[in-house]
N, CA, C and O atoms as a GROMACS GRO file, in nm:
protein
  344
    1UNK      N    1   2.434   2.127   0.339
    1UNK     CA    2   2.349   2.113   0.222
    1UNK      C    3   2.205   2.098   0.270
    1UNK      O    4   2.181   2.000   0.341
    2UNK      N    5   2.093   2.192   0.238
    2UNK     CA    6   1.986   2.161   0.297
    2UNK      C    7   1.895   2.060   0.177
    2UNK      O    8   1.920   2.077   0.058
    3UNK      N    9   1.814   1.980   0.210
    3UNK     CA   10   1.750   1.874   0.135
    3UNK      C   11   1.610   1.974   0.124
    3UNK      O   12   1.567   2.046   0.214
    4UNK      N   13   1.560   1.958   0.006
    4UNK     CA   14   1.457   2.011  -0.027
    4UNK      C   15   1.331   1.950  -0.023
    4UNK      O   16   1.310   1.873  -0.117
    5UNK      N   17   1.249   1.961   0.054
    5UNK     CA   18   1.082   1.882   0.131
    5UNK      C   19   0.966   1.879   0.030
    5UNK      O   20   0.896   1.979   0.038
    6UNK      N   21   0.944   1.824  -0.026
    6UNK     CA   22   0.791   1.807  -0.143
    6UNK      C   23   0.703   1.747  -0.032
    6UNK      O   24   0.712   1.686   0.074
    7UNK      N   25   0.624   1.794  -0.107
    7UNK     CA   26   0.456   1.831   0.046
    7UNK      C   27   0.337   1.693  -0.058
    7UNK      O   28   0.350   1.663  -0.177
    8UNK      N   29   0.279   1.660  -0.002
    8UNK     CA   30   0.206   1.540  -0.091
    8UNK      C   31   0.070   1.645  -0.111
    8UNK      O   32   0.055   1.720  -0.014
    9UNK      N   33  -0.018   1.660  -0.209
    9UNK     CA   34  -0.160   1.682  -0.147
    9UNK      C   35  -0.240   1.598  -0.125
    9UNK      O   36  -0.196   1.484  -0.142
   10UNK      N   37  -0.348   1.603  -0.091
   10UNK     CA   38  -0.463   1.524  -0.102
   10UNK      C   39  -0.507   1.426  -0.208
   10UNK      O   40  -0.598   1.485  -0.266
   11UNK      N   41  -0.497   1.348  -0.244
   11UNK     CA   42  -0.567   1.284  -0.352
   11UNK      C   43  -0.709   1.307  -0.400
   11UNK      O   44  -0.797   1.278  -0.319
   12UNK      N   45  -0.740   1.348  -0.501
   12UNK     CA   46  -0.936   1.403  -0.470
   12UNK      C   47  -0.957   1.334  -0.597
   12UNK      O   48  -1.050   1.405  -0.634
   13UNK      N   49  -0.944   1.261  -0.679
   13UNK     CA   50  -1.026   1.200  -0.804
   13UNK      C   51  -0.943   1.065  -0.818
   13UNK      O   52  -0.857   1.035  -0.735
   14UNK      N   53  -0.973   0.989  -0.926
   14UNK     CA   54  -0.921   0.815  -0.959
   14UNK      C   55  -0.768   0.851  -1.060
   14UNK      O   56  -0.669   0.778  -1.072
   15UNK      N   57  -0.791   0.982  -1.121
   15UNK     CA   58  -0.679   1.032  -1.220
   15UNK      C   59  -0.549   1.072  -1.130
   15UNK      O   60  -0.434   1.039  -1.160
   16UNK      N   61  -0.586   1.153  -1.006
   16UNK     CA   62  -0.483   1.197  -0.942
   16UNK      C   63  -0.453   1.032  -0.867
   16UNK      O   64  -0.336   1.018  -0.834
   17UNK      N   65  -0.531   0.928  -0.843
   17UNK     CA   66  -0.501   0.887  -0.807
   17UNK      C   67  -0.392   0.769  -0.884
   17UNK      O   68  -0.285   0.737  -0.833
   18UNK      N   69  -0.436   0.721  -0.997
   18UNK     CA   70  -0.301   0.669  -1.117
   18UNK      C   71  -0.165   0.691  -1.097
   18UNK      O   72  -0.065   0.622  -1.080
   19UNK      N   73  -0.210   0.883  -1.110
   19UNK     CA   74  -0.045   0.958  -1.107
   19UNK      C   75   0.004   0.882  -1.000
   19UNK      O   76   0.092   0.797  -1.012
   20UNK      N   77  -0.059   0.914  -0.884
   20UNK     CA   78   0.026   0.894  -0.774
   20UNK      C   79   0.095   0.756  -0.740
   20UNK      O   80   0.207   0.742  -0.691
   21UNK      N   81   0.022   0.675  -0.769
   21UNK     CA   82   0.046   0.536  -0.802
   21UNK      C   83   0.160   0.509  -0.911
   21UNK      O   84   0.242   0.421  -0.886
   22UNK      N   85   0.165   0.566  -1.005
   22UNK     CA   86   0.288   0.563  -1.096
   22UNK      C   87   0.365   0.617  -1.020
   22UNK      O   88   0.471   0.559  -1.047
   23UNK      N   89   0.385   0.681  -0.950
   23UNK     CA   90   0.518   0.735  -0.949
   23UNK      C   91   0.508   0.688  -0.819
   23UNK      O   92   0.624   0.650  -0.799
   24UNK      N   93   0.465   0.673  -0.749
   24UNK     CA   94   0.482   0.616  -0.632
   24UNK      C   95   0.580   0.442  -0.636
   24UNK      O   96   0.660   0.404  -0.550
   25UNK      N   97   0.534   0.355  -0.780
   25UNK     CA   98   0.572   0.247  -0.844
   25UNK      C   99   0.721   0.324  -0.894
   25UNK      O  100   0.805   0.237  -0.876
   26UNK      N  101   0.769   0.410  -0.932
   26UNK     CA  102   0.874   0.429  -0.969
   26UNK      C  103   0.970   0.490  -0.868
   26UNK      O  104   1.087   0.477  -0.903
   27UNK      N  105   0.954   0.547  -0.762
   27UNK     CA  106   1.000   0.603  -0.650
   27UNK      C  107   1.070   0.449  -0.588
   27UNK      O  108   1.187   0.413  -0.585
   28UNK      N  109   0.935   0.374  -0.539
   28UNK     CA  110   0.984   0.243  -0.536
   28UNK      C  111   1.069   0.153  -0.552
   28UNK      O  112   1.141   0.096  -0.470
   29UNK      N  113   1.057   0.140  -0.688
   29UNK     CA  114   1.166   0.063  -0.772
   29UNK      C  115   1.316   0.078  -0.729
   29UNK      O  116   1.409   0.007  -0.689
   30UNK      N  117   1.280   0.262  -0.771
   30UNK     CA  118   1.477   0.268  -0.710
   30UNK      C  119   1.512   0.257  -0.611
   30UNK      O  120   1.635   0.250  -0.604
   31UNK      N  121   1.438   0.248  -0.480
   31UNK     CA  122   1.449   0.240  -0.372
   31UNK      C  123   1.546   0.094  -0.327
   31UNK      O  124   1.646   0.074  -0.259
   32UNK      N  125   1.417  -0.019  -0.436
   32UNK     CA  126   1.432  -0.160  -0.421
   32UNK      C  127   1.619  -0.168  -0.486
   32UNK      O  128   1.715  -0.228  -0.437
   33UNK      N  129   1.609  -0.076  -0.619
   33UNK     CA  130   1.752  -0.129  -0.686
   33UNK      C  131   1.857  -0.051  -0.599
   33UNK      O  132   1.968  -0.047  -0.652
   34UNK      N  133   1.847   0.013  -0.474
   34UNK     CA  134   1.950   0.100  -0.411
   34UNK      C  135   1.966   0.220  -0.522
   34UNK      O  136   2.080   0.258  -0.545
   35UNK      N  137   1.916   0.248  -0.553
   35UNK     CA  138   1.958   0.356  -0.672
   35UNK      C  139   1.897   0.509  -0.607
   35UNK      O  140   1.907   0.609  -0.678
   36UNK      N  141   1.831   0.520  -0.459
   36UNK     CA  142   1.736   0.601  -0.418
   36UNK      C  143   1.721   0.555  -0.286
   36UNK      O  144   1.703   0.437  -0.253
   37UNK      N  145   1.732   0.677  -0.194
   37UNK     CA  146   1.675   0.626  -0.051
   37UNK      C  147   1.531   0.636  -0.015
   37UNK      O  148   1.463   0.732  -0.051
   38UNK      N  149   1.473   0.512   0.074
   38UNK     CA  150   1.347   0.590   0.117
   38UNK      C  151   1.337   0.747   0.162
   38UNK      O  152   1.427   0.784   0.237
   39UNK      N  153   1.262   0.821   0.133
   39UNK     CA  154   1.201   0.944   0.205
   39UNK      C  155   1.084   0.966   0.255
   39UNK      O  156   0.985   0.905   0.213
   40UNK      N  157   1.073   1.093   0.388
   40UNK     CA  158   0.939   1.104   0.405
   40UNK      C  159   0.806   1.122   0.255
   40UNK      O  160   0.686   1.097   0.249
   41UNK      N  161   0.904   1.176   0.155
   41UNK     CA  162   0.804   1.205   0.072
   41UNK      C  163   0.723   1.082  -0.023
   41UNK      O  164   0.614   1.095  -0.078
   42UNK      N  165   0.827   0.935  -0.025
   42UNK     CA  166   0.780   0.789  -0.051
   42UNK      C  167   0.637   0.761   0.052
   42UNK      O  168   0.530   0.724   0.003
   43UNK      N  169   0.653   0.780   0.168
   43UNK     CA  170   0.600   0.727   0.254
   43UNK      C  171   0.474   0.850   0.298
   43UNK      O  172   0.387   0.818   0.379
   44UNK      N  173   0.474   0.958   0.249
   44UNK     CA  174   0.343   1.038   0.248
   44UNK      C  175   0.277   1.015   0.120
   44UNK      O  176   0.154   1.019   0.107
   45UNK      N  177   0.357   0.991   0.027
   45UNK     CA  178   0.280   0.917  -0.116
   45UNK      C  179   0.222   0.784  -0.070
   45UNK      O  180   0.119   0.738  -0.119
   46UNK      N  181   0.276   0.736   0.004
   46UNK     CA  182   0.208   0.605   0.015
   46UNK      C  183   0.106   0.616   0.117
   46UNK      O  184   0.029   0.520   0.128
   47UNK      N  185   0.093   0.706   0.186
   47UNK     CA  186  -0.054   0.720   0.338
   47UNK      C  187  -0.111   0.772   0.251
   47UNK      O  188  -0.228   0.732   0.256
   48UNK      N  189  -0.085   0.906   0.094
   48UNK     CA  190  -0.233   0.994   0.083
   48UNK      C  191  -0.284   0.887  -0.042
   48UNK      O  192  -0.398   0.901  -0.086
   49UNK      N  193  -0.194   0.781  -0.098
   49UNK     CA  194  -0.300   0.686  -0.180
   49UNK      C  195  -0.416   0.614  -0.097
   49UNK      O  196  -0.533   0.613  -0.136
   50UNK      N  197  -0.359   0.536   0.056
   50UNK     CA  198  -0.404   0.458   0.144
   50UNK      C  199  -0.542   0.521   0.156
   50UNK      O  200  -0.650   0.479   0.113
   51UNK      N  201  -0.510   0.651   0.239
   51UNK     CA  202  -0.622   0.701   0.270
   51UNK      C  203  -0.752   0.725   0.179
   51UNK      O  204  -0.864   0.686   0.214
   52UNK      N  205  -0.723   0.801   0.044
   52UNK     CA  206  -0.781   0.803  -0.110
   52UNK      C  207  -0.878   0.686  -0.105
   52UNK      O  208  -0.998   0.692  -0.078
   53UNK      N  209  -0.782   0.542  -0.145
   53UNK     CA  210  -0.834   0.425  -0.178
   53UNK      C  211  -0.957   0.394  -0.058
   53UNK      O  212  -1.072   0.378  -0.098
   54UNK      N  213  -0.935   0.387   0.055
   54UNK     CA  214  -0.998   0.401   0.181
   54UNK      C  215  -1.141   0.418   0.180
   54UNK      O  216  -1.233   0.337   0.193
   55UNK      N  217  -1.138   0.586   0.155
   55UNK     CA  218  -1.238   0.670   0.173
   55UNK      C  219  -1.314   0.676   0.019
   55UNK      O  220  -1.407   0.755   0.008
   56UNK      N  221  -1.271   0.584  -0.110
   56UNK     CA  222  -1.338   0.598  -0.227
   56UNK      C  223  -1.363   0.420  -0.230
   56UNK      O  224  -1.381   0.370  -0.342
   57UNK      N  225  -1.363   0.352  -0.141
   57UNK     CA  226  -1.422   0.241  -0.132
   57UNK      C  227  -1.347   0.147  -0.205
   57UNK      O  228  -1.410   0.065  -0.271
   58UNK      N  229  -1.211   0.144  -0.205
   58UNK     CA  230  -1.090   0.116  -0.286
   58UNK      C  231  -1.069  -0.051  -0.269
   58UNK      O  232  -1.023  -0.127  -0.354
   59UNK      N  233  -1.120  -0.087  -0.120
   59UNK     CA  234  -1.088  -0.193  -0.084
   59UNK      C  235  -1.193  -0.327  -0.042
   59UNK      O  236  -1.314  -0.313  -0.019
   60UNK      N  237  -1.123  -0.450  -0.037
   60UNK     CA  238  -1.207  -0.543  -0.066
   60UNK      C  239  -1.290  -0.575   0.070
   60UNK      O  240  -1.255  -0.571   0.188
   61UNK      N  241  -1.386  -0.600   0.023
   61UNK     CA  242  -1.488  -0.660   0.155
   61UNK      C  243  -1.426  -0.756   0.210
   61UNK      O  244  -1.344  -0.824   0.148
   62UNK      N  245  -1.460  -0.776   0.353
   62UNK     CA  246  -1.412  -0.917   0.440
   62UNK      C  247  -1.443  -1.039   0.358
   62UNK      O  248  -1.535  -1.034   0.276
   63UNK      N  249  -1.370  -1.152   0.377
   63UNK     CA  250  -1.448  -1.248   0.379
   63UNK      C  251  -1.592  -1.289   0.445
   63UNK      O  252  -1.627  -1.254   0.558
   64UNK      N  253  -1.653  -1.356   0.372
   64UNK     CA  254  -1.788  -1.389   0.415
   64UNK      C  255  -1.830  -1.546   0.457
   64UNK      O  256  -1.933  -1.582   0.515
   65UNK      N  257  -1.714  -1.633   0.408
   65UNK     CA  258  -1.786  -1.741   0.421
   65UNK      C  259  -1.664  -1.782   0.502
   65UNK      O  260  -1.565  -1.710   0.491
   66UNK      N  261  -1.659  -1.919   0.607
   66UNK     CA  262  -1.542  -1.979   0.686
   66UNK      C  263  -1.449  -2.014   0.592
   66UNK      O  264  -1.338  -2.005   0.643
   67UNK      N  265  -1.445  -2.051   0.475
   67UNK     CA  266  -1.289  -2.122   0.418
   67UNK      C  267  -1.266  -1.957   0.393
   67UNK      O  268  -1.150  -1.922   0.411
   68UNK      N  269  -1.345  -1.865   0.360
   68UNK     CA  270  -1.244  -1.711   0.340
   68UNK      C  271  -1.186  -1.666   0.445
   68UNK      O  272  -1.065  -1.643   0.437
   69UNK      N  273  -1.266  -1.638   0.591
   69UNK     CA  274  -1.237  -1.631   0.683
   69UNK      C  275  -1.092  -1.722   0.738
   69UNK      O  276  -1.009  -1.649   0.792
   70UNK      N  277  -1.062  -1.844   0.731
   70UNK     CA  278  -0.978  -1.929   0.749
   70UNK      C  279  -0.841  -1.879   0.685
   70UNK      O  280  -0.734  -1.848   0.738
   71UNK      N  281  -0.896  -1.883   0.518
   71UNK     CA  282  -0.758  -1.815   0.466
   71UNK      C  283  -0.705  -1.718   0.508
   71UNK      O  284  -0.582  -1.724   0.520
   72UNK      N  285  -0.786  -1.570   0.555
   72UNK     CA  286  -0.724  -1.480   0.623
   72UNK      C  287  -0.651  -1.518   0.715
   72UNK      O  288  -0.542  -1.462   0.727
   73UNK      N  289  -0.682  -1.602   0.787
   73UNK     CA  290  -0.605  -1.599   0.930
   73UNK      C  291  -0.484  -1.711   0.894
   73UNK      O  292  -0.388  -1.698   0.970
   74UNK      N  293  -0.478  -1.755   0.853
   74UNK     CA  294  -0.331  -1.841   0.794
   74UNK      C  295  -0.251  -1.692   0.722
   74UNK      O  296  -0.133  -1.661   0.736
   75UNK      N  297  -0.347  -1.623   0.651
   75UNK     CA  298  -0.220  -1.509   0.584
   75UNK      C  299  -0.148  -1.448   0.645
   75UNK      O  300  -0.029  -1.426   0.621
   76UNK      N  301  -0.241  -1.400   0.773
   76UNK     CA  302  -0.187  -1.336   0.906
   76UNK      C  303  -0.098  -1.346   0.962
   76UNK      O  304  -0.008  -1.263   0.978
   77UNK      N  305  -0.113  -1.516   1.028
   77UNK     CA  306  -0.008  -1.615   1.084
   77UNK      C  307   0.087  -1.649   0.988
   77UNK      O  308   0.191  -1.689   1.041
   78UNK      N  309   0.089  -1.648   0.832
   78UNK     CA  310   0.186  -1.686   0.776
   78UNK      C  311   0.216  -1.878   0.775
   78UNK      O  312   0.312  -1.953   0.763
   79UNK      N  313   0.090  -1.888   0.792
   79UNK     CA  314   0.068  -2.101   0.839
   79UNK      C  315   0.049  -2.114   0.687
   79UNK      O  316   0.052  -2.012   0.618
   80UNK      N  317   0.034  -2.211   0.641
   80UNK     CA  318   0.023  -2.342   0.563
   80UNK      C  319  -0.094  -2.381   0.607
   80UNK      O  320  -0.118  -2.370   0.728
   81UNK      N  321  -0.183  -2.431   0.523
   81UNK     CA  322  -0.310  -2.562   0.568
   81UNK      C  323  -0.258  -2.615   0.659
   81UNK      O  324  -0.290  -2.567   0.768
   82UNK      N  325  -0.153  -2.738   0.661
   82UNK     CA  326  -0.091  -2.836   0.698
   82UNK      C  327  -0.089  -2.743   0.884
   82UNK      O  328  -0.168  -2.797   0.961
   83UNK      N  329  -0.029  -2.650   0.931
   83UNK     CA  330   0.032  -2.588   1.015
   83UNK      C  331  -0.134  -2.506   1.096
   83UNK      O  332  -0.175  -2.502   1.212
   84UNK      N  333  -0.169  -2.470   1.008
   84UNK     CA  334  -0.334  -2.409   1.063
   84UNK      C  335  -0.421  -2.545   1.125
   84UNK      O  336  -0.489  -2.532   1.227
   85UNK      N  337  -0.412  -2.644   1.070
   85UNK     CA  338  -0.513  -2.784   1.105
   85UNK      C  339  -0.448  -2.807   1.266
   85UNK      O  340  -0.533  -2.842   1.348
   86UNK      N  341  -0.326  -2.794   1.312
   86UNK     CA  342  -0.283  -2.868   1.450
   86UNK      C  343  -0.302  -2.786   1.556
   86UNK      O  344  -0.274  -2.826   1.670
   0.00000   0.00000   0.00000
């Protein structure tokens, strides 16, 4: 049985980018309920949003001040206040 390959394109506007995001959220889902296996084609939906969001300034600035800075690095490590202080 040969499996049939869907090709991702490029993402080029905020509209293509929704779509892709919806269905990328529904690809998902079934994945999560076993109802659907991951595929390469989940996971090229998910690099050509990455990249999209990326290159259209999608994402958040660093922290700027030390308690932002701080929180990052507990998110990282996965610490607690309590566990970051020792």
């Amino acid at each position: 049985m040969s499996q049939i390959v869907r090709s991702v394109r490029p993402i080029t506007t905020d509209e293509e980018l929704n779509q892709a995001i919806a269905e990328f959220y529904a690809l998902a889902s079934a994945v999560e309920q076993g109802t659907a296996e991951p595929d390469a084609y989940v996971l090229a939906l998910r690099d050509a949003i990455d990249r999209y969001e990326v290159a259209a300034g999608h994402e958040p600035n660093p922290p700027s001040t030390v308690a932002g800075l701080l929180e990052v690095e507990m998110f990282k490590r996965r610490l607690r206040q309590r566990a970051m202080a020792r």
